[in-house]
mmCIF file of the N, C-alpha and C atoms, coordinates in Angstrom:
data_MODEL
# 
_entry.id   MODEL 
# 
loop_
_atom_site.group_PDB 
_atom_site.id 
_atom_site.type_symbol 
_atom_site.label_atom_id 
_atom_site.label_alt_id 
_atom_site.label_comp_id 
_atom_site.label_asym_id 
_atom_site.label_entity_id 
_atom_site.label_seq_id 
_atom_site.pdbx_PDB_ins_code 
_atom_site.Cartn_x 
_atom_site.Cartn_y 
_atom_site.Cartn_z 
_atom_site.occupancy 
_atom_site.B_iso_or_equiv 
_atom_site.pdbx_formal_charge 
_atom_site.auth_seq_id 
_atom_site.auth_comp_id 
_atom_site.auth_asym_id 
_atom_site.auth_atom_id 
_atom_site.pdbx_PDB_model_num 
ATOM 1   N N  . UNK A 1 1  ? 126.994 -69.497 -27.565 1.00 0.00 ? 1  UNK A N  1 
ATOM 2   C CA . UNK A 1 1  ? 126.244 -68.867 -28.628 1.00 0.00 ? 1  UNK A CA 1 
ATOM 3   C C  . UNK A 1 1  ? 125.841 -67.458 -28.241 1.00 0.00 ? 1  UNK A C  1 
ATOM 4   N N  . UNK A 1 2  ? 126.735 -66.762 -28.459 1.00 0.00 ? 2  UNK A N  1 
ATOM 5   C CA . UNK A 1 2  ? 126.485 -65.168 -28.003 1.00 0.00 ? 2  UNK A CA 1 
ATOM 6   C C  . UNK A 1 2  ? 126.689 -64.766 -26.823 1.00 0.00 ? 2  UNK A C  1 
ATOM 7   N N  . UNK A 1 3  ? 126.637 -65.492 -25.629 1.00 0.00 ? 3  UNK A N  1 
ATOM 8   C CA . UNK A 1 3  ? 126.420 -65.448 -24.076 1.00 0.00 ? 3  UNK A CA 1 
ATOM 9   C C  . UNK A 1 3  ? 127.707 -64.334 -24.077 1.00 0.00 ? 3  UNK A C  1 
ATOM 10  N N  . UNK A 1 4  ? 129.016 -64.740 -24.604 1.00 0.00 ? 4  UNK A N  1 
ATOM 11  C CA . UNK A 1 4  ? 130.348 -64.369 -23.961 1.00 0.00 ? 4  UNK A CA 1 
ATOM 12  C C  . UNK A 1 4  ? 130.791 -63.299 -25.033 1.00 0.00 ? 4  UNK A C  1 
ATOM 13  N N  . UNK A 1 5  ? 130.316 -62.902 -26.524 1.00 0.00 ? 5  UNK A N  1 
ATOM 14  C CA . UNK A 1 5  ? 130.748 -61.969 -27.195 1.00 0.00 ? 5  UNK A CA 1 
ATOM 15  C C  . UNK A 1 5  ? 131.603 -60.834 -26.862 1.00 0.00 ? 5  UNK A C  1 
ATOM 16  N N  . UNK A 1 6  ? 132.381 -60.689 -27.042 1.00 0.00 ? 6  UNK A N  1 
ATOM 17  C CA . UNK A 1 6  ? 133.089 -58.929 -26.423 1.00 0.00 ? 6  UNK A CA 1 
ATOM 18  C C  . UNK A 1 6  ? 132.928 -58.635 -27.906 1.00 0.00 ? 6  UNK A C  1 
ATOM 19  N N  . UNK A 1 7  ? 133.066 -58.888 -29.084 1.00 0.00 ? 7  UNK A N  1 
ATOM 20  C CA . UNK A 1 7  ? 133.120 -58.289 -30.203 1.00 0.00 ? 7  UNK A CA 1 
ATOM 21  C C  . UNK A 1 7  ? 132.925 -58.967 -31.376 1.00 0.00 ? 7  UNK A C  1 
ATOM 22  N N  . UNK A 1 8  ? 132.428 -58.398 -32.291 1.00 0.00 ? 8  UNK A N  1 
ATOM 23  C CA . UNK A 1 8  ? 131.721 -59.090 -33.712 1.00 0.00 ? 8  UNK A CA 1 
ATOM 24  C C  . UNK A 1 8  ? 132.992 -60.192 -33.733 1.00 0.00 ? 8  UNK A C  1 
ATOM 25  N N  . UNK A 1 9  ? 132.884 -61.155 -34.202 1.00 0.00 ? 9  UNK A N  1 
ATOM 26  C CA . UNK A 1 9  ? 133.953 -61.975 -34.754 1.00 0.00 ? 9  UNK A CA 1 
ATOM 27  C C  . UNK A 1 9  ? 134.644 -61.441 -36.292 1.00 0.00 ? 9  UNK A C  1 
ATOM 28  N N  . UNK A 1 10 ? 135.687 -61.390 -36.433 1.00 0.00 ? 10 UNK A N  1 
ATOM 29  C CA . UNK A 1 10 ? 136.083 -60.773 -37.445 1.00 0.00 ? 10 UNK A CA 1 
ATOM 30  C C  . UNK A 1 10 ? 137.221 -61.729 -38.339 1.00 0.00 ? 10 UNK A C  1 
ATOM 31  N N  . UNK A 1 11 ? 137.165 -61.236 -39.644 1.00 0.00 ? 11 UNK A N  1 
ATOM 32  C CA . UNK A 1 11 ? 138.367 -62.542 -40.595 1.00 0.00 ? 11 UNK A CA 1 
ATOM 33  C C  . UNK A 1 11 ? 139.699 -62.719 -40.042 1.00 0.00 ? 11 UNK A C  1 
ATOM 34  N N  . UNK A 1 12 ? 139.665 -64.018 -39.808 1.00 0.00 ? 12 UNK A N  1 
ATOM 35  C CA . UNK A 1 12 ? 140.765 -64.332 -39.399 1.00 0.00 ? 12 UNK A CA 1 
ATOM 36  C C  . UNK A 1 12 ? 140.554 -65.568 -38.125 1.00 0.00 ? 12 UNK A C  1 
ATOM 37  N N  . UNK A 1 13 ? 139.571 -65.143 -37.573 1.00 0.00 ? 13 UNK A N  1 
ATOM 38  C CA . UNK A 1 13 ? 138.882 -66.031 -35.998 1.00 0.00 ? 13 UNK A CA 1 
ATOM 39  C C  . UNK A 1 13 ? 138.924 -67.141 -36.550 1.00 0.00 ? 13 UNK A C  1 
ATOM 40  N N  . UNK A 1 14 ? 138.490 -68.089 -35.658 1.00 0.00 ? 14 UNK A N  1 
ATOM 41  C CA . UNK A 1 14 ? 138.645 -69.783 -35.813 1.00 0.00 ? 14 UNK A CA 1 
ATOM 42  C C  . UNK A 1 14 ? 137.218 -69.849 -34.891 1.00 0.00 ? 14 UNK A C  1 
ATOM 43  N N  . UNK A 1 15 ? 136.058 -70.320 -35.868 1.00 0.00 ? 15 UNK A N  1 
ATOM 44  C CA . UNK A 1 15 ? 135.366 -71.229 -35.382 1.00 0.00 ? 15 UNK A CA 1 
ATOM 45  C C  . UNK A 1 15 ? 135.063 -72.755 -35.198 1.00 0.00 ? 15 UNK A C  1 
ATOM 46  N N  . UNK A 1 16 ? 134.220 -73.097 -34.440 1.00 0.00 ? 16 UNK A N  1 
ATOM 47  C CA . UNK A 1 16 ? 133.860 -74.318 -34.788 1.00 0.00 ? 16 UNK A CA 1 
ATOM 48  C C  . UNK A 1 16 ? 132.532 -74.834 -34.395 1.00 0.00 ? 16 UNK A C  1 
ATOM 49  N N  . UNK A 1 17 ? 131.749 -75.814 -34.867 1.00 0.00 ? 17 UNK A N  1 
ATOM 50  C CA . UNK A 1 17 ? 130.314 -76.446 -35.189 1.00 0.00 ? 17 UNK A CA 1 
ATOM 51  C C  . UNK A 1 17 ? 130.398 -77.561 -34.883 1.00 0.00 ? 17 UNK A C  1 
ATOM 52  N N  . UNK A 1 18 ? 129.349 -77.272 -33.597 1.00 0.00 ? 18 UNK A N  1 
ATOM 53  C CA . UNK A 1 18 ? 129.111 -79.084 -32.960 1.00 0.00 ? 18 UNK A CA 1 
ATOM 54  C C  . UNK A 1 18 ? 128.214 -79.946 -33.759 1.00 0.00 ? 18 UNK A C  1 
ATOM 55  N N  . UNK A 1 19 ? 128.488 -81.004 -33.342 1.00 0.00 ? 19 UNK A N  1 
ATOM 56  C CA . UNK A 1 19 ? 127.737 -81.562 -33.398 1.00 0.00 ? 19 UNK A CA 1 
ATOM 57  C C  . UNK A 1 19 ? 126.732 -82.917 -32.490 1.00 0.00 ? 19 UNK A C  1 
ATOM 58  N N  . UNK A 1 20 ? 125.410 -82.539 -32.689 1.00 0.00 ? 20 UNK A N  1 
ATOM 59  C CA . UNK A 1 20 ? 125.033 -82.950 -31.369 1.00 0.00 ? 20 UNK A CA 1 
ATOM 60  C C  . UNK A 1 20 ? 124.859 -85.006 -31.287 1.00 0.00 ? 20 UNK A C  1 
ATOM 61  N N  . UNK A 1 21 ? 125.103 -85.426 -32.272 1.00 0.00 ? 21 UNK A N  1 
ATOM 62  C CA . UNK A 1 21 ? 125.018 -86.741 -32.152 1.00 0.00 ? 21 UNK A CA 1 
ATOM 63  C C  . UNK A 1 21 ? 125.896 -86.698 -31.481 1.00 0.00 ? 21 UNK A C  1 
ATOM 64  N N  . UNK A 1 22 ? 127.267 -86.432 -31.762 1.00 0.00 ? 22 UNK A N  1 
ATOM 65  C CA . UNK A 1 22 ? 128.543 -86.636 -31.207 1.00 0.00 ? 22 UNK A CA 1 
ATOM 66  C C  . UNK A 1 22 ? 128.774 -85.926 -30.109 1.00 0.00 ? 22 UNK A C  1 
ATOM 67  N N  . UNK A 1 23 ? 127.901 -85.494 -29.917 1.00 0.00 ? 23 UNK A N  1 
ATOM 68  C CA . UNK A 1 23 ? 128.037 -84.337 -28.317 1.00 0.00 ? 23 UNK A CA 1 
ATOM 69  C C  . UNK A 1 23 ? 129.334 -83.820 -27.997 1.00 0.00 ? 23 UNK A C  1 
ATOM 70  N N  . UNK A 1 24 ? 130.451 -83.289 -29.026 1.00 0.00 ? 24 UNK A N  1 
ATOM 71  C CA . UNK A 1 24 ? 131.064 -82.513 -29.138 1.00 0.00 ? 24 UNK A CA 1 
ATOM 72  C C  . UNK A 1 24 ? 131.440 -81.454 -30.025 1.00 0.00 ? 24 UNK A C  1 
ATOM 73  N N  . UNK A 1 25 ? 132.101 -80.949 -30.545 1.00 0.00 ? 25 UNK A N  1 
ATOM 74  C CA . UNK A 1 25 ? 132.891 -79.976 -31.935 1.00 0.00 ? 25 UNK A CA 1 
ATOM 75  C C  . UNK A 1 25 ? 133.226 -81.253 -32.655 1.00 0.00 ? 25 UNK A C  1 
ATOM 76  N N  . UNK A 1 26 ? 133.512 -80.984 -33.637 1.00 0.00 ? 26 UNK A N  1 
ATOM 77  C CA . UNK A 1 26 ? 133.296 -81.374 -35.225 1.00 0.00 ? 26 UNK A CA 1 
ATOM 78  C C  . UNK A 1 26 ? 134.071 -81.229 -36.176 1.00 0.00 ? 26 UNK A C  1 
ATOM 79  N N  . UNK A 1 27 ? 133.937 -79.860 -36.589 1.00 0.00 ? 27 UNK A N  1 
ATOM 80  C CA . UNK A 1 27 ? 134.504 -78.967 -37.244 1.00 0.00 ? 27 UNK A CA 1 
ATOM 81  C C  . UNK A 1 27 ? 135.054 -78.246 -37.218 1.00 0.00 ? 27 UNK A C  1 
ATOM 82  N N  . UNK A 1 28 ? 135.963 -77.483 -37.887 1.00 0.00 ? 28 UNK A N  1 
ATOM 83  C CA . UNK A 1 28 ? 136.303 -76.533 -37.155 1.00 0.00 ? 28 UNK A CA 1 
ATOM 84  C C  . UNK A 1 28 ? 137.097 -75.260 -38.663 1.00 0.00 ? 28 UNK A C  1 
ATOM 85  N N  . UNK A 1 29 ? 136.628 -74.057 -38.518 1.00 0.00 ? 29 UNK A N  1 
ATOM 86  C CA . UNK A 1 29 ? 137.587 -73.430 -40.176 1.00 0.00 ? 29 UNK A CA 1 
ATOM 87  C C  . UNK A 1 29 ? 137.765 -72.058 -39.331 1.00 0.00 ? 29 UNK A C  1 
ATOM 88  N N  . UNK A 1 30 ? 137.782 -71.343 -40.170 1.00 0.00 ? 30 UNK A N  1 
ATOM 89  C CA . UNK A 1 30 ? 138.315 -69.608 -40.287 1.00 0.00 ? 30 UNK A CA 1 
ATOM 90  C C  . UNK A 1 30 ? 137.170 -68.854 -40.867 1.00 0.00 ? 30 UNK A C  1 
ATOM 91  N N  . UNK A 1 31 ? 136.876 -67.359 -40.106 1.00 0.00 ? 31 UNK A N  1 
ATOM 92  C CA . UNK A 1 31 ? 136.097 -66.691 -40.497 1.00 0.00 ? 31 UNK A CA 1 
ATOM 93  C C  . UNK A 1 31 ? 136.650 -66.084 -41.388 1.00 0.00 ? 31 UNK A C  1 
ATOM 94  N N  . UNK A 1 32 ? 135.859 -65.756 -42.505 1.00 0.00 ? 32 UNK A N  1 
ATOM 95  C CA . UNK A 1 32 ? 136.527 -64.666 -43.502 1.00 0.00 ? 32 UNK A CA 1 
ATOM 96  C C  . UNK A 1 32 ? 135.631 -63.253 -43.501 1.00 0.00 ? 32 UNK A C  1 
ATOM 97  N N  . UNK A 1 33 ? 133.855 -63.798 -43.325 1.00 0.00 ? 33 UNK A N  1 
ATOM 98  C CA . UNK A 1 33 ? 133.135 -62.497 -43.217 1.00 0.00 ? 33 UNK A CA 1 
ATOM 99  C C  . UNK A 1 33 ? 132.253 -62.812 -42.475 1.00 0.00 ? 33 UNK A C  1 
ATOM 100 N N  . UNK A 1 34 ? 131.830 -61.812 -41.104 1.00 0.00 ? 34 UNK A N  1 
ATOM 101 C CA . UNK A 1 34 ? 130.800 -62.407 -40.260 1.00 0.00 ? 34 UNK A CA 1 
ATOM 102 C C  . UNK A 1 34 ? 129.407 -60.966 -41.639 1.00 0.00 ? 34 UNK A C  1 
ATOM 103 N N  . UNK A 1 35 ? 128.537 -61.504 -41.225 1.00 0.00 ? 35 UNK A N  1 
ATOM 104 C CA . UNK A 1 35 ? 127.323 -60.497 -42.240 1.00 0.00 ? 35 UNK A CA 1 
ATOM 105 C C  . UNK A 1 35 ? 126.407 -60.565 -41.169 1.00 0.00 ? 35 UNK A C  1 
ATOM 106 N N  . UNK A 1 36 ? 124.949 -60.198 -41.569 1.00 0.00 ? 36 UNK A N  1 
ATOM 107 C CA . UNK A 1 36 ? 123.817 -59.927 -40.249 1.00 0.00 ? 36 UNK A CA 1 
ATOM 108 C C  . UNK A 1 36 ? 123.235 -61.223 -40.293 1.00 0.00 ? 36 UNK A C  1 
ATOM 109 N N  . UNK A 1 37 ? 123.297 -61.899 -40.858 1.00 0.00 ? 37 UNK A N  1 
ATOM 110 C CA . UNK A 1 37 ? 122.913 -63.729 -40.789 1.00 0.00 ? 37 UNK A CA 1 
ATOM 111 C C  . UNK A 1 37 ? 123.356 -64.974 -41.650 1.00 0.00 ? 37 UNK A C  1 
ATOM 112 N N  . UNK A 1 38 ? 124.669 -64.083 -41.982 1.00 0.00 ? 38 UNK A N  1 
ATOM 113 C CA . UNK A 1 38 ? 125.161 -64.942 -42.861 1.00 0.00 ? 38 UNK A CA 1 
ATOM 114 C C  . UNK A 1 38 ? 127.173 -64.920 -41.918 1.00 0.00 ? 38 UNK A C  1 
ATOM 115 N N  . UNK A 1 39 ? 127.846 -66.466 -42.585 1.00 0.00 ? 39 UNK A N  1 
ATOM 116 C CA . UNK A 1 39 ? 129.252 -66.005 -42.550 1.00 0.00 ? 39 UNK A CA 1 
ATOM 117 C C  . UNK A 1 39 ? 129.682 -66.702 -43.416 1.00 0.00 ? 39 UNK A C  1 
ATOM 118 N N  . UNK A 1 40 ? 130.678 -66.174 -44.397 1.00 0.00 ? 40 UNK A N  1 
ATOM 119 C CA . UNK A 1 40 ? 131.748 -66.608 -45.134 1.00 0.00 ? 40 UNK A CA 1 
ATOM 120 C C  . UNK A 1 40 ? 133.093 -67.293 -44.576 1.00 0.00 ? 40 UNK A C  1 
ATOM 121 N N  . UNK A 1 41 ? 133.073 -68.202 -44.903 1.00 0.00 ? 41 UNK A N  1 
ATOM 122 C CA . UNK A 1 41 ? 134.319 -69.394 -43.658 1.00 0.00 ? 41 UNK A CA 1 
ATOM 123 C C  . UNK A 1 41 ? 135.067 -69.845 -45.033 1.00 0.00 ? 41 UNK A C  1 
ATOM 124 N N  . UNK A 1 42 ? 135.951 -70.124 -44.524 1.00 0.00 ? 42 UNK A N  1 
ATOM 125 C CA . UNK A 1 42 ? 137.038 -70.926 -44.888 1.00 0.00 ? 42 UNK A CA 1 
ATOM 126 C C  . UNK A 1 42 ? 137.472 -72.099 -44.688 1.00 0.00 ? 42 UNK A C  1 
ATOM 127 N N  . UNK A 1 43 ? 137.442 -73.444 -44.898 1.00 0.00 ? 43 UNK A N  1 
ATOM 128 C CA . UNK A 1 43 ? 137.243 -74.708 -44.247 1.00 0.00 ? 43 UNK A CA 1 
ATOM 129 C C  . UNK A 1 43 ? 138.271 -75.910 -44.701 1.00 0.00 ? 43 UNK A C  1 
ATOM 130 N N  . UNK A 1 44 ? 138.760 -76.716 -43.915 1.00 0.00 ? 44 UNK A N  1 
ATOM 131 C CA . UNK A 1 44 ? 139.399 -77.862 -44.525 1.00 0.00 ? 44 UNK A CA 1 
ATOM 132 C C  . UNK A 1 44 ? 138.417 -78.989 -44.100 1.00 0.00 ? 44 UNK A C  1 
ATOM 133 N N  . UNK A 1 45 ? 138.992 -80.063 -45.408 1.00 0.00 ? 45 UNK A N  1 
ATOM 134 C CA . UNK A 1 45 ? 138.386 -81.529 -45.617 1.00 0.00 ? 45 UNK A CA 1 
ATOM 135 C C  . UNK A 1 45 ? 136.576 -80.938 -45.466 1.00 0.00 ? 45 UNK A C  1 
ATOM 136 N N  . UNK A 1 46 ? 136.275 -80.391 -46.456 1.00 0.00 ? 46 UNK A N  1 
ATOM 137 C CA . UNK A 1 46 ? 135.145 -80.376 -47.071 1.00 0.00 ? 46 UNK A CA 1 
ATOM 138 C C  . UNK A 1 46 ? 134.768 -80.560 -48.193 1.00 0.00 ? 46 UNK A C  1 
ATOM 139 N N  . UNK A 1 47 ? 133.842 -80.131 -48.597 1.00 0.00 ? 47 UNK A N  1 
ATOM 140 C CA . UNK A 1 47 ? 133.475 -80.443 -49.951 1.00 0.00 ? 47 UNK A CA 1 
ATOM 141 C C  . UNK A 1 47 ? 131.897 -79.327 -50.310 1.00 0.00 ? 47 UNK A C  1 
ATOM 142 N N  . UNK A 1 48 ? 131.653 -79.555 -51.705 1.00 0.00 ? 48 UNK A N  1 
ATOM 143 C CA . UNK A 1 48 ? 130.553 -78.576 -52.167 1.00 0.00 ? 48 UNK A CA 1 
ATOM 144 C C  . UNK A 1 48 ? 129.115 -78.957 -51.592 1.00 0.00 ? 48 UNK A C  1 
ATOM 145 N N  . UNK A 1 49 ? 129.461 -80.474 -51.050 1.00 0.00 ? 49 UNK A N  1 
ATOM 146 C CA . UNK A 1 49 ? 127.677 -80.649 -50.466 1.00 0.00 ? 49 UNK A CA 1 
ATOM 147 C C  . UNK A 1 49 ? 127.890 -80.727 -48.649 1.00 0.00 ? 49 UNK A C  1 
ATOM 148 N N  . UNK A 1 50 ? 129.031 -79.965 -47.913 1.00 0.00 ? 50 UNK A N  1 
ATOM 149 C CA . UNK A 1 50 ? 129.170 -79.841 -46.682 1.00 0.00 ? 50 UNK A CA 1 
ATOM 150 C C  . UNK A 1 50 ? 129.508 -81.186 -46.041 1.00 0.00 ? 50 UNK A C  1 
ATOM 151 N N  . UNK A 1 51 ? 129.901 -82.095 -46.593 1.00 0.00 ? 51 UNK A N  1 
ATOM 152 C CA . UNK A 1 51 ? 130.310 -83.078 -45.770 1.00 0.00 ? 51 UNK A CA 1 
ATOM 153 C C  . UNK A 1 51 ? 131.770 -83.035 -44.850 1.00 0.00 ? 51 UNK A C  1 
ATOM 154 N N  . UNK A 1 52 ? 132.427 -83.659 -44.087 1.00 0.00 ? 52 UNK A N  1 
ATOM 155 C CA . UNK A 1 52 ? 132.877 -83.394 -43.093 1.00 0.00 ? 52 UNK A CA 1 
ATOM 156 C C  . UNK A 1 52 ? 134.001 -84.582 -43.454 1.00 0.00 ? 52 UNK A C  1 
ATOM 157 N N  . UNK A 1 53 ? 134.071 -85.305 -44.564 1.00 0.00 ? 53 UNK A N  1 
ATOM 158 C CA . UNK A 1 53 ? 134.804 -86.029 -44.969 1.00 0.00 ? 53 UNK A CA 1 
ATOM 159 C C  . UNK A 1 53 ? 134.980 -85.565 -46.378 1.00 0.00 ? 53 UNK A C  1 
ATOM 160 N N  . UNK A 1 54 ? 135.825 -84.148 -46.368 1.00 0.00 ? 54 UNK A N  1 
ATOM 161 C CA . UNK A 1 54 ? 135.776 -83.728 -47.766 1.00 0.00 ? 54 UNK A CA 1 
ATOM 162 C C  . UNK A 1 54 ? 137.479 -84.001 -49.223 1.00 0.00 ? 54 UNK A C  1 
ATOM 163 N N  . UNK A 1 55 ? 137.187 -83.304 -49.983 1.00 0.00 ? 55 UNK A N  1 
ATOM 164 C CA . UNK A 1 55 ? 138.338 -83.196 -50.669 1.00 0.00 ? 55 UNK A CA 1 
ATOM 165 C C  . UNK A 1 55 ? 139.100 -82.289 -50.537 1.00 0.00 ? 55 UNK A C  1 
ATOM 166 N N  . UNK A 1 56 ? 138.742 -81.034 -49.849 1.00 0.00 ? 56 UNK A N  1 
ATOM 167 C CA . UNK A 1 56 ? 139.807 -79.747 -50.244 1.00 0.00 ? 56 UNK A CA 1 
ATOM 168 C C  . UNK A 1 56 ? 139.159 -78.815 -49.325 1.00 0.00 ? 56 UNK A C  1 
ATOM 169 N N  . UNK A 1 57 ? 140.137 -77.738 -49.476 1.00 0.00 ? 57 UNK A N  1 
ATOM 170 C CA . UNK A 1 57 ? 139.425 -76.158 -48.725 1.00 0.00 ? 57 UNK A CA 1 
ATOM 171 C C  . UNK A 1 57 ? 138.631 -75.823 -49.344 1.00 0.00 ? 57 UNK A C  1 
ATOM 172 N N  . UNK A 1 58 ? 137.750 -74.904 -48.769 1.00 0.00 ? 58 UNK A N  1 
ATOM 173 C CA . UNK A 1 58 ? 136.662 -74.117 -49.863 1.00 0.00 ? 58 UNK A CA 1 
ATOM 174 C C  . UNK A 1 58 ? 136.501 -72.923 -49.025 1.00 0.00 ? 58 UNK A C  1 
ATOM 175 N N  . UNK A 1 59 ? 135.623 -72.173 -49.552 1.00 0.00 ? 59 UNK A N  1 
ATOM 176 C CA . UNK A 1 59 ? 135.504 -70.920 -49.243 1.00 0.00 ? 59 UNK A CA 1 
ATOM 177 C C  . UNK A 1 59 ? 133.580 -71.386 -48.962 1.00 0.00 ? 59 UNK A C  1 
ATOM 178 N N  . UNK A 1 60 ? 133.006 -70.977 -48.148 1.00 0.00 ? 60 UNK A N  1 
ATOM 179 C CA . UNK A 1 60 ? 131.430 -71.337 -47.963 1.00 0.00 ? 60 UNK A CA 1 
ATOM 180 C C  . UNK A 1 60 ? 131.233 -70.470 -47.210 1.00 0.00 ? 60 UNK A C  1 
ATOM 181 N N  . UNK A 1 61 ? 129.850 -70.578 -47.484 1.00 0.00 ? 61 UNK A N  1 
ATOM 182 C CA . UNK A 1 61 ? 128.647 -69.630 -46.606 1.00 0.00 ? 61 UNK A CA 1 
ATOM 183 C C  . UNK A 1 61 ? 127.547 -70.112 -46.295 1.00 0.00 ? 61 UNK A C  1 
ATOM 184 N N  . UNK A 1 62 ? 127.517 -69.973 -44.494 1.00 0.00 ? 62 UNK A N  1 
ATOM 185 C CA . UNK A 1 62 ? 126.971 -70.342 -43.584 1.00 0.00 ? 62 UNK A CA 1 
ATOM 186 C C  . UNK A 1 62 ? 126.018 -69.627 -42.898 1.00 0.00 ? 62 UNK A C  1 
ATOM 187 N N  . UNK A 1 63 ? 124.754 -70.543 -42.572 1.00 0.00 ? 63 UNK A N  1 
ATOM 188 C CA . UNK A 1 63 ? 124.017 -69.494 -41.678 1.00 0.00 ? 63 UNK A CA 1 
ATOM 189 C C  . UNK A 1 63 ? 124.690 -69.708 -40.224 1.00 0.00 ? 63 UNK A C  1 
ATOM 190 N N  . UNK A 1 64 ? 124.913 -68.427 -39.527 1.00 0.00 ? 64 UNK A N  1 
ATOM 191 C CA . UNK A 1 64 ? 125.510 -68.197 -38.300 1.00 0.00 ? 64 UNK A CA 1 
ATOM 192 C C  . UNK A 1 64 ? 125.248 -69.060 -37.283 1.00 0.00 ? 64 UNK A C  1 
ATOM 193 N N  . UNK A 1 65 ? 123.595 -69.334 -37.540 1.00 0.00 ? 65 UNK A N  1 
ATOM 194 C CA . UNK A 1 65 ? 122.923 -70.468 -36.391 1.00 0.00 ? 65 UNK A CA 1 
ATOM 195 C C  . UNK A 1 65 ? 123.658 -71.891 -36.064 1.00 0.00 ? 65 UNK A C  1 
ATOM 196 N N  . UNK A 1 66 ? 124.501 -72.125 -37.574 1.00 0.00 ? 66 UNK A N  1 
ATOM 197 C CA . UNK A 1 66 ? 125.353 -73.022 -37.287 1.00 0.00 ? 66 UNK A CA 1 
ATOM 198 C C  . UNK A 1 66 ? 126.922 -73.439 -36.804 1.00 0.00 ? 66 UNK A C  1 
ATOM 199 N N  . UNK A 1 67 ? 127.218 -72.103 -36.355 1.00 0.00 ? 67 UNK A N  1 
ATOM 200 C CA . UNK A 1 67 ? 128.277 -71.909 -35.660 1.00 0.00 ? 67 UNK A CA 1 
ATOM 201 C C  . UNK A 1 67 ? 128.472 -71.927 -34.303 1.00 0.00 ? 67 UNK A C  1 
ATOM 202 N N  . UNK A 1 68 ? 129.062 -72.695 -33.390 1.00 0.00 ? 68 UNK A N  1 
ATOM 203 C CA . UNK A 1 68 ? 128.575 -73.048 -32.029 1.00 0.00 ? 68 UNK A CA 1 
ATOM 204 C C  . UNK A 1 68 ? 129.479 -71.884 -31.144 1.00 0.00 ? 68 UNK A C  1 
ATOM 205 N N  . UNK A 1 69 ? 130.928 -71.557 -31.804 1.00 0.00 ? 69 UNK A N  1 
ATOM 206 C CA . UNK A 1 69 ? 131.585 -70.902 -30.782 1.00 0.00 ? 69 UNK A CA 1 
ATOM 207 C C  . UNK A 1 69 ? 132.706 -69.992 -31.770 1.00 0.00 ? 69 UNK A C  1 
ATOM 208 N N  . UNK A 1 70 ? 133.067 -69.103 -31.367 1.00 0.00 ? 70 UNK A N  1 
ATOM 209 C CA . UNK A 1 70 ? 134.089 -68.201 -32.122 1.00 0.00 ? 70 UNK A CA 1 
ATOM 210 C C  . UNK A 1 70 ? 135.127 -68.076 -31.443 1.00 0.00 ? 70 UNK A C  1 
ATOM 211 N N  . UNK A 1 71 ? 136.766 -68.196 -31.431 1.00 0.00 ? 71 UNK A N  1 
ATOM 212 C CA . UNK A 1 71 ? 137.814 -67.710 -31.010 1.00 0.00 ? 71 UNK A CA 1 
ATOM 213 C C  . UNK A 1 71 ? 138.712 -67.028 -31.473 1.00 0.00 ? 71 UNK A C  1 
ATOM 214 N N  . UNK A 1 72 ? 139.323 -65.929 -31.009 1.00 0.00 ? 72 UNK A N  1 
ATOM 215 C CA . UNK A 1 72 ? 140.634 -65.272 -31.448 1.00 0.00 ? 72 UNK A CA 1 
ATOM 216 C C  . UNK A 1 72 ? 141.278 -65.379 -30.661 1.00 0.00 ? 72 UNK A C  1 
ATOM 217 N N  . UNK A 1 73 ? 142.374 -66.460 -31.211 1.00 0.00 ? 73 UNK A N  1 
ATOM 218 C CA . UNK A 1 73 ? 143.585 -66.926 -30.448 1.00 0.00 ? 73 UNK A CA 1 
ATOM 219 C C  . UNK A 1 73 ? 144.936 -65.377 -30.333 1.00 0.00 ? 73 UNK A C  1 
ATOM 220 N N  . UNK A 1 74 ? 144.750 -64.772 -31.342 1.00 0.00 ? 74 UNK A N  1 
ATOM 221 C CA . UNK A 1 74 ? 145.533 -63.461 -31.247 1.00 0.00 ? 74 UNK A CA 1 
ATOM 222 C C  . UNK A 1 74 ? 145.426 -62.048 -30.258 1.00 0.00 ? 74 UNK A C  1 
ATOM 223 N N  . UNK A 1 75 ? 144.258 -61.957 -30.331 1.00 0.00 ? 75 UNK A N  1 
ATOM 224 C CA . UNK A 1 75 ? 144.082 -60.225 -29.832 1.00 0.00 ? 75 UNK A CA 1 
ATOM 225 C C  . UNK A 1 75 ? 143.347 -61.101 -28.294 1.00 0.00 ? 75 UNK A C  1 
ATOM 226 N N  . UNK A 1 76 ? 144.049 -61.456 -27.261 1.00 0.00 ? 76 UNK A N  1 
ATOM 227 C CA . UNK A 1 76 ? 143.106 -62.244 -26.032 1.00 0.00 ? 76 UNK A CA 1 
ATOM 228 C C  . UNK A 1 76 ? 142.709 -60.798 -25.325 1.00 0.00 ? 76 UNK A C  1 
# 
């Protein structure tokens, strides 16, 4: 959570959101817009009330706090 940043996360990155019952990752989508406390993601098997057993992609917006880790598998 911030420790390792080299750079804003930008559209296109792959995050993902633990979860702590399960004491691992969870989830996992695509950034589309990081904002100053907000991000716009991109997600599979979700749905409009955030469940994790969803119907489809969506486009959502997240508070950042709930994002555990950011990667760009492209630009290393």
């Amino acid at each position: 959570r911030g420790k390792f940043i080299k750079q804003l996360p930008q559209a296109g990155d792959v995050f993902l959101i633990r979860y702590e019952r399960l004491m691992r990752p969870a989830h996992i989508g695509f950034v589309d817009e990081w904002q100053n406390t907000w991000v716009i993601t991109v997600e599979g098997n979700t749905n409009d009330d955030g469940s994790r057993e969803g119907d489809g992609v969506y486009r959502k917006r997240r508070v950042q706090r709930q994002i555990w880790a950011v990667g760009n598998f492209i630009d290393f």
